[in-house]
C-alpha positions as CSV (number, residue, x, y, z in Angstrom):
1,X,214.7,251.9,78.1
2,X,216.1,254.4,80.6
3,X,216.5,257.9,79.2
4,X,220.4,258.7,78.8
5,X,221.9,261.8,80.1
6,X,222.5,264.7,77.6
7,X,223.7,268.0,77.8
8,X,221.2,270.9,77.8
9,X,218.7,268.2,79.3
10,X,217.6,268.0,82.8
11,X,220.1,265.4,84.1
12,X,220.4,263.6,87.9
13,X,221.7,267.3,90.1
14,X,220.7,269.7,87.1
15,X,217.8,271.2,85.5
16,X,219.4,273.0,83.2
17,X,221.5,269.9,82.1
18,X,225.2,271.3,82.5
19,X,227.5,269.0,80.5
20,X,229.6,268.1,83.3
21,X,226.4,266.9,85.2
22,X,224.9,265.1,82.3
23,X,228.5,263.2,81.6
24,X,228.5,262.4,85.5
25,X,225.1,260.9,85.6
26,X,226.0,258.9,82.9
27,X,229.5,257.7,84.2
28,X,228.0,257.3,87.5
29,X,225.3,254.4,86.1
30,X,226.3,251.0,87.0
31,X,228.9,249.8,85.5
32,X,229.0,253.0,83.0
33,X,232.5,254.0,83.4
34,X,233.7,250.3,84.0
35,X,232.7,249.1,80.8
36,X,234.0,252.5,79.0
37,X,237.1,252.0,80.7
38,X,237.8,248.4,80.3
39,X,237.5,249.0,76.6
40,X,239.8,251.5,76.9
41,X,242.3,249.4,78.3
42,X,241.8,246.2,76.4
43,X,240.7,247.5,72.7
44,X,238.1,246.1,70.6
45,X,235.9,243.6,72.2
46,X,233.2,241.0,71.9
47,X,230.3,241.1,73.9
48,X,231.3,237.9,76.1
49,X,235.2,239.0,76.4
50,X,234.2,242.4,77.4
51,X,231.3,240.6,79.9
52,X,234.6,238.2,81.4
53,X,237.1,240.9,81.5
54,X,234.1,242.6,83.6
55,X,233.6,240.1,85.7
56,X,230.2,240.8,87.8
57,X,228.8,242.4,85.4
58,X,224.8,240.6,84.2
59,X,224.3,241.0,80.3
60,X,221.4,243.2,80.7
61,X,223.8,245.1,82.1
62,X,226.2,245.3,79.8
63,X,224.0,245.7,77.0
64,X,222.3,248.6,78.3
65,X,225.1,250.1,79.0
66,X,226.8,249.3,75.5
67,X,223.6,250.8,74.3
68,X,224.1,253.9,76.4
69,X,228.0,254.6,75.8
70,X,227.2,254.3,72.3
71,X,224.1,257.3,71.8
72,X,226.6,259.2,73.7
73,X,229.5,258.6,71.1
74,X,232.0,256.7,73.5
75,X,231.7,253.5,72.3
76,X,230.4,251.8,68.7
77,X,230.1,248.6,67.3
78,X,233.5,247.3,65.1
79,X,234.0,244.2,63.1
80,X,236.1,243.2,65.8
81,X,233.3,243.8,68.9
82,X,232.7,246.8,70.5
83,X,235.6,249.4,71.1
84,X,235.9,253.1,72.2
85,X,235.3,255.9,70.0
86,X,237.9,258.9,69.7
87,X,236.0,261.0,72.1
88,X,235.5,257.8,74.3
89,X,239.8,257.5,74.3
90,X,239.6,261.6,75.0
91,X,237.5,260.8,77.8
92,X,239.6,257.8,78.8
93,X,242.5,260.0,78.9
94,X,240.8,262.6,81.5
95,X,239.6,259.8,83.9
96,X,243.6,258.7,84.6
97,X,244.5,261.4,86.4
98,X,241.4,261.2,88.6
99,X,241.8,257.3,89.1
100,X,245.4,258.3,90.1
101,X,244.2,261.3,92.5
102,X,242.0,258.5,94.3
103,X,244.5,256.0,94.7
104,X,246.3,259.2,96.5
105,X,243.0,259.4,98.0
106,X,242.8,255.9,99.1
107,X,246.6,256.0,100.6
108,X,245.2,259.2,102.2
109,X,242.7,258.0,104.0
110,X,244.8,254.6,105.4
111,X,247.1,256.9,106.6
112,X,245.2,259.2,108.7
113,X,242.9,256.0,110.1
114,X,246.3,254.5,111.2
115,X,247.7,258.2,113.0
116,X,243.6,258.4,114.5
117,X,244.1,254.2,116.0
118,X,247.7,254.9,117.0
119,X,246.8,257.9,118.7
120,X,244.0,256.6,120.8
């Protein structure tokens, strides 16, 4: 098993382990912050729903990354499934903005591609 990213620990673009880095490694592992936000959005989960409502996503996958999620205290394991924790919601909560700054992003981009063609 793959070591997962903790603070004070020598993550991916730290030595020293700086929280922010260590939450980005681990959000930035395949599928990490899909399966942590798709919980988010959906609640409480089997394995197979959560595995549909992420559509590409192989169960080796999914299970290492349910594994993952977990030791870091975003997600655990409910009689209904699997579901985000409190901190996992906090989290949650913090990403929307983001996902909203890069759909700005996204029109951003469009935009100024169309000004560069139509300028040509």
């Amino acid at each position: 098993m793959t070591k997962i990213p903790m603070p004070g620990q020598p993550v991916r673009g730290s030595r020293s382990g700086a929280p922010i880095m260590a939450l980005f490694d681990l959000l930035g592992r395949h599928w990490a912050m899909g399966v942590l936000w798709t919980l988010c959005e959906i609640g409480p989960s089997t394995f197979r729903r959560l595995q549909e409502k992420c559509e590409t996503i192989s169960p080796a996958a999914l299970n290492t990354r349910l594994k993952e999620l977990q030791a870091a205290g975003f997600v655990y394991k409910s009689d209904e499934g699997y579901a985000a924790t409190e901190l996992g919601l906090r989290l949650y909560d913090q990403l929307c903005p983001l996902g909203d700054f890069a759909k700005d992003w996204a029109v951003h981009l469009t935009d100024n591609r169309e000004s560069d063609q139509s300028s040509e």
